[in-house]
C-alpha positions in Angstrom: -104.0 -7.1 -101.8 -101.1 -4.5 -101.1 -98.3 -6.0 -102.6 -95.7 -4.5 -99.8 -95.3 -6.0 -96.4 -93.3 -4.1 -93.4 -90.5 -5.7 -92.1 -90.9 -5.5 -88.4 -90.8 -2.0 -86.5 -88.0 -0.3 -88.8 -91.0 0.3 -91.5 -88.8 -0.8 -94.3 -91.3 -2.0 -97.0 -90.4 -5.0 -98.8 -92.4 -7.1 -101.5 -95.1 -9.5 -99.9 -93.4 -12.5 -101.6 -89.5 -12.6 -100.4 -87.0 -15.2 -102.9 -85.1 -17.8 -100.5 -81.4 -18.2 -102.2 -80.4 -21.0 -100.6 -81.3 -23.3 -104.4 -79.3 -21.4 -105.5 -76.2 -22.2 -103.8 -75.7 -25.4 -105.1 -74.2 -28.6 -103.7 -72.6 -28.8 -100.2 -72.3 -31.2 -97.5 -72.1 -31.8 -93.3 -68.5 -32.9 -92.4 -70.7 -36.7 -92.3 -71.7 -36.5 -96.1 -75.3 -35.4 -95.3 -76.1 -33.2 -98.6 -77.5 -29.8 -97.1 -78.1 -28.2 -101.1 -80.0 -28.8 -103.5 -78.2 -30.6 -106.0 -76.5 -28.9 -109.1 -77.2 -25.4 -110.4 -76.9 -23.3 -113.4 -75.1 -20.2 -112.3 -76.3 -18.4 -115.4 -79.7 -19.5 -115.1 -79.6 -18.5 -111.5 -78.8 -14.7 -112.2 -81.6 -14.5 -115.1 -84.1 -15.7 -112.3 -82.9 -13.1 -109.8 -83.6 -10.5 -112.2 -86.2 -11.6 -113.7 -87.9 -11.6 -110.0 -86.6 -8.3 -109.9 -88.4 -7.0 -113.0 -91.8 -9.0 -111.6 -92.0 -6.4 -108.6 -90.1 -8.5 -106.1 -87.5 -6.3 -103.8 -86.7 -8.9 -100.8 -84.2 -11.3 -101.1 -82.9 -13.5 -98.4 -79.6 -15.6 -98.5 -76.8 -17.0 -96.1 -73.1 -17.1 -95.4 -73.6 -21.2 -95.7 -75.8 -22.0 -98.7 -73.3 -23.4 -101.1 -70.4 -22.2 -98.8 -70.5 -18.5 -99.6 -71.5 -19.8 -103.6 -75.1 -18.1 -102.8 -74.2 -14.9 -101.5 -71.7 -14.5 -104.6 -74.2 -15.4 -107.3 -76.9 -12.9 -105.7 -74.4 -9.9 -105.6 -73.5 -10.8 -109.6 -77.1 -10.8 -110.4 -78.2 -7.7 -108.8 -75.5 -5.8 -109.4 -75.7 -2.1 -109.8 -79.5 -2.7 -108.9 -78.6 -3.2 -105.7 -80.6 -0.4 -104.0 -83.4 -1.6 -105.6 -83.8 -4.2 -102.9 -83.6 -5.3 -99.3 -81.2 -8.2 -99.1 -80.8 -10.7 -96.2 -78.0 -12.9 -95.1 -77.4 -15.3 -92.3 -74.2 -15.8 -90.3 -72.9 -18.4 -87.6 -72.1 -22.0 -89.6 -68.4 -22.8 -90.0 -68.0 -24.1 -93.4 -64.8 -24.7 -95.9 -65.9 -23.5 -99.6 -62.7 -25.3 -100.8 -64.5 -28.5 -100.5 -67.8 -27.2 -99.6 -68.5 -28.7 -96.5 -69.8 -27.0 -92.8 -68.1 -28.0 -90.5 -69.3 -26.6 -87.4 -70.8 -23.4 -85.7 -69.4 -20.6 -84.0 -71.3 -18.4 -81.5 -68.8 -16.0 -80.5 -69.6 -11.8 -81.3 -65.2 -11.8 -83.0 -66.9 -14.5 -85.6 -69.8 -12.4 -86.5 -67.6 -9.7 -86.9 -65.7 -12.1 -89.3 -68.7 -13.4 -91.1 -70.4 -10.1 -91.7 -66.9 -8.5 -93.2 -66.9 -12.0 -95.2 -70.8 -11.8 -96.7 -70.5 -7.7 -97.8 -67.3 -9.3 -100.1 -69.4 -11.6 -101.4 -71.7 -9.8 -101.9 -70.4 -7.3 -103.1 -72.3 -4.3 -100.7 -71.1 -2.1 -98.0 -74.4 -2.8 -95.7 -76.8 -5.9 -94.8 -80.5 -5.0 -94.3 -81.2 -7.8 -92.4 -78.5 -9.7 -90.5 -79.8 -13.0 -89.4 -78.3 -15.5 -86.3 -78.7 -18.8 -88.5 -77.9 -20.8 -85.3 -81.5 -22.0 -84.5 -80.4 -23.5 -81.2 -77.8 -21.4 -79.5 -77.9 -20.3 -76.0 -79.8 -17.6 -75.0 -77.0 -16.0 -73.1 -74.3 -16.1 -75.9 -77.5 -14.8 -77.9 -78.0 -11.4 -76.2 -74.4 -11.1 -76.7 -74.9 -11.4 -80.1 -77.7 -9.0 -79.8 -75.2 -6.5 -79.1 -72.9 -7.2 -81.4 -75.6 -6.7 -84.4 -76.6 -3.0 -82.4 -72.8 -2.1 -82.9 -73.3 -3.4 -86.4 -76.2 -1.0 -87.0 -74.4 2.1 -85.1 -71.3 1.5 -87.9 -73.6 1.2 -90.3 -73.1 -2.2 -91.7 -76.4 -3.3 -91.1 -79.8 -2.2 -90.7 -81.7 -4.3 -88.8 -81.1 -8.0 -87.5 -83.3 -11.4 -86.4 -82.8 -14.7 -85.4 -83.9 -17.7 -87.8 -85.2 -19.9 -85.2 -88.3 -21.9 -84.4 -88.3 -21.1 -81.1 -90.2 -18.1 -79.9 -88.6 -18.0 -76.4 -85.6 -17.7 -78.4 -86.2 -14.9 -80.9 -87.6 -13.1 -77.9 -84.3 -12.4 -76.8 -83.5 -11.1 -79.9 -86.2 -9.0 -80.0 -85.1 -6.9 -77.1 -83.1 -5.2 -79.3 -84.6 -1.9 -80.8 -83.0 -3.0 -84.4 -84.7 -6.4 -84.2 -87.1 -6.6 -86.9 -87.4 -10.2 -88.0 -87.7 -13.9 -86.9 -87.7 -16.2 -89.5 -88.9 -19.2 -88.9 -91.0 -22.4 -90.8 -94.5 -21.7 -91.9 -96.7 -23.4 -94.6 -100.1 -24.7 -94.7 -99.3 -28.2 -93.2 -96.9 -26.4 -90.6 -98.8 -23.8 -89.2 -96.7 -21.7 -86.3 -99.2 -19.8 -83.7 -97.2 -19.0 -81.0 -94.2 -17.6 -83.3 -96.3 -15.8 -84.9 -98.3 -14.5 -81.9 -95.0 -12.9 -81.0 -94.6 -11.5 -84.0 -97.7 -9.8 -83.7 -97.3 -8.8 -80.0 -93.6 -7.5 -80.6 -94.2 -5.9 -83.9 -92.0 -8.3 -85.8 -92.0 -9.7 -89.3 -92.9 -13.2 -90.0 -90.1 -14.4 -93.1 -91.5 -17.8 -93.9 -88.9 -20.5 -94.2 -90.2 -23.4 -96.2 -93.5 -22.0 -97.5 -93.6 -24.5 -99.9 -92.8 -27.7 -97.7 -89.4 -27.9 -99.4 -91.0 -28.8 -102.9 -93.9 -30.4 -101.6 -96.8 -27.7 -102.1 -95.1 -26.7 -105.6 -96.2 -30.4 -106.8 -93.5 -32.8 -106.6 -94.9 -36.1 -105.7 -92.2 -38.5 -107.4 -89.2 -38.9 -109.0 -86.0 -39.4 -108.2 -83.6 -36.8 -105.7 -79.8 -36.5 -106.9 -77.5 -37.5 -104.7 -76.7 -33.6 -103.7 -80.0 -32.5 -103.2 -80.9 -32.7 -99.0 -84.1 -34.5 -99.8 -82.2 -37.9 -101.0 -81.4 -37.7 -97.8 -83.4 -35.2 -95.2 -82.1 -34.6 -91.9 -84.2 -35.4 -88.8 -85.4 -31.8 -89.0 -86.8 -31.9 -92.6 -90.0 -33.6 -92.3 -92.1 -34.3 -95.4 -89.5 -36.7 -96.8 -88.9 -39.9 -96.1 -85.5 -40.5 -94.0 -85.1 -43.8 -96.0 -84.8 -41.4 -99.3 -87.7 -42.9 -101.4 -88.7 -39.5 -101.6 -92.1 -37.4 -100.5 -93.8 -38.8 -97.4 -96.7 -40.2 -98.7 -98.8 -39.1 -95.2 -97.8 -35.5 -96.3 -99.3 -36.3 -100.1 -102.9 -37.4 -98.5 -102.9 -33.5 -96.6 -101.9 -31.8 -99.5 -104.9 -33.7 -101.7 -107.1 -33.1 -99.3 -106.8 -29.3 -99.4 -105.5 -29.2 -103.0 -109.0 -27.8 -104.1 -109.3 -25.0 -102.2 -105.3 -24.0 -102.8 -105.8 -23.7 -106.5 -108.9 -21.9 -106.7 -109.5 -19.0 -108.9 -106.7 -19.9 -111.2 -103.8 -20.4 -109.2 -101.1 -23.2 -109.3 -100.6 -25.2 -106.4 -97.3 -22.8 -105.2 -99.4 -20.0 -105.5 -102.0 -21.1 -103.5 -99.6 -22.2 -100.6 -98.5 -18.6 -100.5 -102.0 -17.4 -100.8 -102.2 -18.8 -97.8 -99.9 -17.6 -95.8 -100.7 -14.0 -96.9 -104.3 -14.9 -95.5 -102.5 -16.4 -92.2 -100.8 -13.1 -90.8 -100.4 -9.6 -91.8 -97.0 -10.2 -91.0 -95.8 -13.0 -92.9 -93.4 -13.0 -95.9 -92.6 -16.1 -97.6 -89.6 -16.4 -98.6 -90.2 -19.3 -101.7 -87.0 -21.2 -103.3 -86.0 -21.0 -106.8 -83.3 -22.7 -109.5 -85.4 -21.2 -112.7 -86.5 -18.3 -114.7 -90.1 -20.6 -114.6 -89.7 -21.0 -111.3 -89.3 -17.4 -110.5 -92.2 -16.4 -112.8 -94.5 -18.7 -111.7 -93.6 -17.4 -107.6 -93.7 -14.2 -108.4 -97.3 -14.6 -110.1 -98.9 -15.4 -107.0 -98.3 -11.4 -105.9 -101.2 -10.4 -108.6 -104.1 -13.0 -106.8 -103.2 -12.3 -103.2 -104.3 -14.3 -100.5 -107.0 -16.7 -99.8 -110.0 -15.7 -97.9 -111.1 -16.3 -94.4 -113.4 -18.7 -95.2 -110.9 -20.5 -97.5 -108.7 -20.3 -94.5 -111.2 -21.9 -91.7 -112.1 -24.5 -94.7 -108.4 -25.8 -94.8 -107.8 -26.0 -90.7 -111.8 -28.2 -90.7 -110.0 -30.1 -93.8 -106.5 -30.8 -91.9 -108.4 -31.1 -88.4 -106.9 -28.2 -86.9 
């Protein structure tokens, strides 16, 4: 397969696999307690897997203001570092949070606070331009949001960012956004048990990219099945919009376990781990799509980053797997 994907109608090439930095933020909480991390990290560890990502042909990187209270943004602008142009980096904006005692504590919608945020994310991370600016509100009004849609043009006219989307699972929603010429994204989830058809139609129909939010069912389709969650990780205890987990926090939903058995065969074919077929086939899904995989470790990152070289699954893998999971 090519190992570059377009993202959206700016023609911006970007590696087919993206790295999701929100693992590597580290712990943070609701204002209720509710862990939204991933438990503890190794800040050290976390800049050798950036880089080592880097080295293994990877250029996309997406991040947010939030993840670990602005910890995420800070640790990706120390890893990259004067290798900065070497990529295409991604943030989010529109969660209120406190990074004295990492904690969100609400949203704001308003155009002054992206203004605010954006100033705030270049800081941390340590750039004088976003190349994708991303409205991490999934369900804000679509009236505030074409105001917002303005706002990021003006961004791209001063020359703070290139091009912007909306991380939302609604396509009515990030069709608003993509009125905008500089609109070049939605990101949104995608992975073989959550398959998105009408997001992705628009996609195809508005010339957008596809960044895959959860391509590996938050763990799930890299092979966790047990074992225990620490207390700051989100699936100890997942919010009502994290399925695959059980909300009573005995871990992996075993429903979700049965699917993933049942089309575990086909995922690892011709040599590939269970995470690389799960991005296999999401290459195979769209021509749009770019998974955007989480990572805490150099193995980790290695073993993501392998899946590039074995590209996606075939159609007939892909009809075999919707027959298997009755879709």
């Amino acid at each position: 397969m090519t190992t570059t994907r377009t993202l959206g109608r700016g023609g911006t090439a970007v590696s087919a696999l993206g790295f999701g930095c929100w693992a590597i933020g580290g712990e943070h909480w609701m204002a209720d307690g509710q862990p939204v991390g991933w438990g503890k990290v190794d800040d050290d560890e976390s800049v050798r897997a950036v880089r080592r990502a880097l080295d293994l042909g990877v250029t996309f990187f997406d991040t947010a203001d939030s993840y670990g209270t602005g910890h995420s943004e800070e640790i990706l602008g120390r890893a990259l570092g004067k290798r900065r142009d070497e990529v295409v980096l991604a943030t989010k904006w529109g969660n209120v949070f406190d990074p004295d005692t990492r904690t969100l504590t609400g949203t704001d919608d308003t155009p002054e606070y992206a203004r605010r945020a954006l100033t705030a994310s270049l800081r941390r991370l340590g750039t004088d331009r976003v190349d994708l600016y991303q409205l991490h509100i999934s369900d804000a009004d679509p009236e505030r949001a074409a105001e917002l849609r303005d706002a990021c043009e003006e961004f791209v006219r001063e020359g703070l960012v290139r091009a912007y989307g909306w991380s939302t699972d609604d396509p009515e929603r990030a069709a608003v956004f993509a009125e905008g010429p500089h609109c070049a994204a939605v990101q949104h989830a995608l992975n073989v048990l959550q398959d998105a058809p009408r997001t992705l139609a628009l996609c195809e129909r508005l010339e957008l990219a596809s960044v895959n939010r959860s391509p590996l069912a938050m763990g799930l389709l890299a092979g966790r099945r047990e074992g225990t969650l620490d207390a700051g990780d989100i699936r100890s205890r997942p919010p009502a919009w994290l399925p695959g987990y059980a909300s009573d926090g005995s871990g992996a939903d075993p429903q979700w376990l049965d699917r993933i058995d049942a089309v575990r065969s086909l995922l690892t074919s011709d040599g590939r781990t269970l995470a690389q077929g799960a991005l296999a086939w999401l290459w195979a899904r769209s021509p749009r799509t770019v998974p955007i995989p989480g990572f805490r470790t150099v193995a980790q990152a290695e073993e993501n980053a392998g899946a590039i070289e074995k590209g996606p699954l075939t159609a007939g893998q892909l009809a075999e797997i919707d027959r298997l999971l009755g879709r």
